[in-house]
N, C-alpha and C positions, 0 to 999 in steps of 0.2 A: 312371905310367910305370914300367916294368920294364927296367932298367938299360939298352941300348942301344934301347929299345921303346917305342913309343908306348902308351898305354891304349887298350883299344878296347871299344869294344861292337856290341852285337848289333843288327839290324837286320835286317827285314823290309820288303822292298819292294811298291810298290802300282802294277800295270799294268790296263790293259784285263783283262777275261778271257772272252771268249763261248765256247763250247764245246759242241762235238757230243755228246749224251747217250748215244745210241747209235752206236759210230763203225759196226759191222760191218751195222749197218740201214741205214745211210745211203748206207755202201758199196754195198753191193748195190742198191739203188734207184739208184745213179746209175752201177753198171755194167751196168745189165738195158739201159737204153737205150742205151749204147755195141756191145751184143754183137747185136742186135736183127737187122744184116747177116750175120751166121753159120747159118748152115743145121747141124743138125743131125750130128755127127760130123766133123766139121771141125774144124783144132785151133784154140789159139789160145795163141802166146806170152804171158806176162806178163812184163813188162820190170822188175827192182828193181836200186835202184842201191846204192852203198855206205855211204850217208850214214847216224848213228842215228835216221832218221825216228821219232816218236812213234809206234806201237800198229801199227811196218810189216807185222808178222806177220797182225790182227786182219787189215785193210785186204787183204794178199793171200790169206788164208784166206774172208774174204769175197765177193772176188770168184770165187774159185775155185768155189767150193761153187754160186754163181748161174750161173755156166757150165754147172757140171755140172746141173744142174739142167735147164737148156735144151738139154741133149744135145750140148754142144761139152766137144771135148777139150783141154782145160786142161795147160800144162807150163808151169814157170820158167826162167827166164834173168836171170842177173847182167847190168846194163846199167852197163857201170861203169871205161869207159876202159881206165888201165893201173894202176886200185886193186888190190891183192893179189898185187904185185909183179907184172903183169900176164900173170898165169899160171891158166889155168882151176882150179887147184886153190888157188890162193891166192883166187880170187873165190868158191869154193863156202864154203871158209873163214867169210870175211865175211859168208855168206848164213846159218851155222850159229850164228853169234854173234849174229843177230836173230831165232833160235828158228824160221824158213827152212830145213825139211829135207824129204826126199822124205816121210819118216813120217810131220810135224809137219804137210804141206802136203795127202799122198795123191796126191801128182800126179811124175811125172819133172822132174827138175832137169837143166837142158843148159848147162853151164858154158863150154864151148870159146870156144877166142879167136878160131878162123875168121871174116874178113869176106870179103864179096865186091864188087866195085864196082860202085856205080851211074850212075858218068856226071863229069860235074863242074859246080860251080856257075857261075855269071855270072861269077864274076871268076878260073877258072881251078884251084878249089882240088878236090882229089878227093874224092868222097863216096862212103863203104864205109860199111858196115852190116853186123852178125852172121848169119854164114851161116843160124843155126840160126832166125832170125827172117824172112829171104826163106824159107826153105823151109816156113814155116806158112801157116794160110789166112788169119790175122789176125794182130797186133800189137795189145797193149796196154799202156800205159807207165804206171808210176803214179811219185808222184817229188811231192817239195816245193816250194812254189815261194817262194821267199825271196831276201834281197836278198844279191846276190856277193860275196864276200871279196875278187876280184882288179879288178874294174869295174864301172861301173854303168853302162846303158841300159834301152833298154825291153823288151831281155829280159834275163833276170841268172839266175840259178837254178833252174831246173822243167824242164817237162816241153818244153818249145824245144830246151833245152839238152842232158836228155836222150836226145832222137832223132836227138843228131847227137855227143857224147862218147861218151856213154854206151853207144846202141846200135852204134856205131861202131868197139867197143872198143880197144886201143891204136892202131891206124893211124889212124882218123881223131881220135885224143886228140893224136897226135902231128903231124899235118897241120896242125890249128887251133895246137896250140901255138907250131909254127913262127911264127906270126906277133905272138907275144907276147902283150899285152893286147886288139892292135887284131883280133887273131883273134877274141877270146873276144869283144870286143864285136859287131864288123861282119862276119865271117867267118861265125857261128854261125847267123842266122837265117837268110843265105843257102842254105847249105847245110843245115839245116832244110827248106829250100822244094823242094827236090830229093829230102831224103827222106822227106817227108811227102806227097810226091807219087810214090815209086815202089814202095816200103816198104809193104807189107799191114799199115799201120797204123791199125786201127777209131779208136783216140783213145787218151784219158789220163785217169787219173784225178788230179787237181792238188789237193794238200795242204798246206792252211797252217796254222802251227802259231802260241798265242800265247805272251806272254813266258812263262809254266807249262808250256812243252813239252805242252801238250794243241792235240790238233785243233780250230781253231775253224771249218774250211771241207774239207768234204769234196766238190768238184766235176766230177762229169763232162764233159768237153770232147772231140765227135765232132773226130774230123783235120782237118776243114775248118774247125772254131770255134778251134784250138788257137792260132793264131798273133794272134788277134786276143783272146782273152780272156782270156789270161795276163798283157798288162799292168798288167790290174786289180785279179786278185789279189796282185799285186809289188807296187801300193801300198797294198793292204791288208796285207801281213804287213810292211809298213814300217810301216808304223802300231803297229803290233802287235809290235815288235821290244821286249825288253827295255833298259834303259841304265842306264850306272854313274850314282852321285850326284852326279859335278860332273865339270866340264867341263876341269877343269885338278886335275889326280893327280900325287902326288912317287911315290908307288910304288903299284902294282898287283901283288898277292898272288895268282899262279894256280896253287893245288891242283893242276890237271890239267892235262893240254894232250892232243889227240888227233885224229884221221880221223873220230871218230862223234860228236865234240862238233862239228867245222866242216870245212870241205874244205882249209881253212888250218892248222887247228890248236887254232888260239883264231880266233875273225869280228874281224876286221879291223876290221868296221864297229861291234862293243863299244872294242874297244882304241885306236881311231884309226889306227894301220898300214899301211901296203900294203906295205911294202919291195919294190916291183917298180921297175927300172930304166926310168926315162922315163913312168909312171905319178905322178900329182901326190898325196899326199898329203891325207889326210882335215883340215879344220882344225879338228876335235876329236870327241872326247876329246884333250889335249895331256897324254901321260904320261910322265914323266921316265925312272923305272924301271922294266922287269916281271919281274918273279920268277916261272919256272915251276918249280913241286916234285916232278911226277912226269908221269908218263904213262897216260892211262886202259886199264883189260885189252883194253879192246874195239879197240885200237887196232895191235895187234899188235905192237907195237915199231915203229910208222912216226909216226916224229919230224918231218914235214913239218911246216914252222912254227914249231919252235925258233926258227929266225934270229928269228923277230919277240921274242923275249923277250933283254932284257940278260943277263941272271942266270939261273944252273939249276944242279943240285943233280948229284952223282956219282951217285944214284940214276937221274935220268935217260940219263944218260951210259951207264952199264953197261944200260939195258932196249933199249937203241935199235938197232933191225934195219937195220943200216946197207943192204944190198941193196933192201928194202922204200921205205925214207926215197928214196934216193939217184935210183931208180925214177920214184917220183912228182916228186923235185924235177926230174929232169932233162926229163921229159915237160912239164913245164908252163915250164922255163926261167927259174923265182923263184930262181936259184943262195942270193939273200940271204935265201933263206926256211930254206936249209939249214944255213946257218950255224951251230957251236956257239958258245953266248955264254960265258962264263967261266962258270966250276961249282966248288962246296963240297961236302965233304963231308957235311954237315947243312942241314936250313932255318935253321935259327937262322943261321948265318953267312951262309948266302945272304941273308937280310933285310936282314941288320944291314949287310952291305956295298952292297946297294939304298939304304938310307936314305942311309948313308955320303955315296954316290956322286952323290945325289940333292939336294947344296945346300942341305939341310935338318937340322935339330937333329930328334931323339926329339921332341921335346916339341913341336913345330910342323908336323912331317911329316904331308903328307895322302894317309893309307896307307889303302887298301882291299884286303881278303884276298876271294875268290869262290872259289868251289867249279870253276868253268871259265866260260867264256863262253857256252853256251847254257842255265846254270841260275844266274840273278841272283835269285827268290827271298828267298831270302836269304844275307846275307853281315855282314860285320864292317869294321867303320871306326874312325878314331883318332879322336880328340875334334874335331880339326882340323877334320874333313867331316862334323861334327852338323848346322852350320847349313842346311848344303846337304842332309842327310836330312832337317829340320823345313820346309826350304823347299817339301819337294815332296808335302810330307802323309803321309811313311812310316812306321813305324811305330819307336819305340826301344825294345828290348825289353829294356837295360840292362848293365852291363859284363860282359866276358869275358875270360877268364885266357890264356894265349898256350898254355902246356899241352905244353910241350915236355918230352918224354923223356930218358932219360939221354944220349942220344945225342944231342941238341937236335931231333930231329923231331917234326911235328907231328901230332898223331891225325888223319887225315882219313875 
């Protein structure tokens, strides 16, 4: 122990790992049969949304090129709510930070927030979609499909979701939101059904990633297969989800927090979390403390998701694009997601007041430090949470120094 500090060591984790070898081969094999309806010089939207999907670039580079190949005309479009403070150039923004540019891609990029409406679902909610997407001859969405940070059913995350947030951009982000959670669970598919029915949508390509951030499922899904075969791959990337080493945490140490690591911040469903009003709580991970220390580049200064951390550092306080943050919290209506928690001026004091806070002595505390919650990896643990590393067959790779600067920060 290192006077207010538990000892820790180093730790490598062991998950599933299957994995696409060739993601840009596989791509294109499974967008040739999606595109098969397009006739020759006809365009064809590609739909990307704001999340940091795995090899997003390779995946629309790929199918671009197989487009062009069959003599349709290929352009991008951000599908992505009211990400990028929901402003077309705050979305082209986030397309540029995935290495997504007109050079990078060889095709036009149509950013606009224009929708227009298509009708309204069953139970009365309004369904718009991007202008610059009705005005093609096809639609093609490509998108993760992974399990929800704000709720769960039998659709959560992918490409359901994205043909009705996403392509919908802020007005129907803000339709569904109105209805809180029970939106995003019941609200979404319905209104999916309307635009997957009106929408020059050919399909999607549906991306599941495993706990190593690689592709393990690269699947094409025609519009008419979409709503029935995404719940399958939702339980396969739950299978395939990474997790901390024990089920009950005095402090959780997160390096990052961000938009490109989760659509919350840190996944909800690593941390245990939801902080949503009238939404029931995960019953575990059960974490006492969480420490976040910074904020990732890629994230722009949008702090969506703070609220879910006790503890956070004056560095993050000063990166935080208050307009950007405030944007997204207020479209999705998680006010407690906005929340600042109490901030230091260093890591070291932020820990040591998690520990503090946490009903635990140094020398007993079961502290786990992670790089963010989509890269578990590896990370570092106190002595405390060995048993539960040797329980799960992981690997101990031996002690490590906490490594704090003059300043008490940590190298990350």
């Amino acid at each position: 122990m290192t006077g207010k500090l538990p000892s820790m060591y180093a730790v490598r984790a062991k998950f599933p790992r299957p994995k696409i070898a060739d993601v840009a081969r596989a791509t294109a094999e499974q967008a040739e049969r999606l595109l098969q309806g397009l006739d020759a010089g006809q365009s064809l939207g590609i739909a990307i949304g704001s999340r940091g999907i795995t090899d997003i670039a390779v995946v629309a580079k790929a199918v671009i090129e197989k487009a062009k190949s069959m003599g349709i005309r290929p352009f991008v479009f951000p599908a992505m709510g009211s990400h990028g403070n929901a402003t077309a150039a705050g979305q082209a923004e986030i397309l540029t930070s995935f290495g997504i540019t007109e050079e990078s891609m060889g095709v036009p990029i149509y950013p606009q927030m224009d929708t227009v409406r298509l009708g309204t679902s069953k139970s009365g909610v309004p369904v718009y979609a991007a202008k610059v997407a009705m005005e093609a001859d096809g639609v093609l969405l490509i998108n993760r499909v992974k399990v929800h940070t704000d709720f769960h059913g039998r659709w959560e995350s992918g490409l359901v979701k994205m043909c009705v947030i996403g392509l919908g951009k802020q007005a129907q982000a803000m339709e569904i939101h109105n209805y809180g959670t029970l939106g995003l669970r019941d609200k979404i598919p319905e209104v999916a059904e309307v635009t997957l029915a009106k929408a020059p949508i050919v399909g999607g390509i549906a991306l599941v990633e495993n706990a190593y951030k690689e592709l393990a499922i690269i699947k094409g899904l025609a519009n008419q297969e979409i709503m029935a075969a995404e719940p399958g791959l939702l339980d396969r990337a739950r299978e395939l989800m990474p997790r901390l080493p024990g089920d009950e945490l005095d402090v959780l140490v997160v390096d990052q927090l961000g938009k490109d690591v989760s659509g919350a911040g840190m996944d909800t469903n690593i941390i245990g979390r939801m902080y949503i009003v009238g939404q029931e709580e995960p019953v575990a991970p059960r974490i006492t403390r969480i420490v976040v220390l910074d904020l990732t580049p890629m994230t722009h200064g949008n702090a969506a998701g703070i609220g879910l951390a006790d503890i956070t550092t004056k560095r993050v306080v000063d990166k935080i694009d208050y307009a950007s943050t405030h944007t997204n919290i207020v479209t999705s209506t998680f006010l407690l997601r906005g929340k600042l928690p109490v901030h230091f001026p260093s890591d070291k004091e932020a820990i040591e007041a998690a520990i503090r806070t946490s009903y635990t002595a140094p020398t007993t505390s079961r502290l786990v430090r992670i790089q963010d919650t989509a890269y578990l990896e590896t990370m570092q643990v106190s002595e405390a949470v060995l048993d539960d590393v040797r329980a799960r067959g992981w690997e101990i790779e031996g002690p490590v120094a906490w490594g704090f600067d003059d300043h008490g920060d940590l190298a990350r």
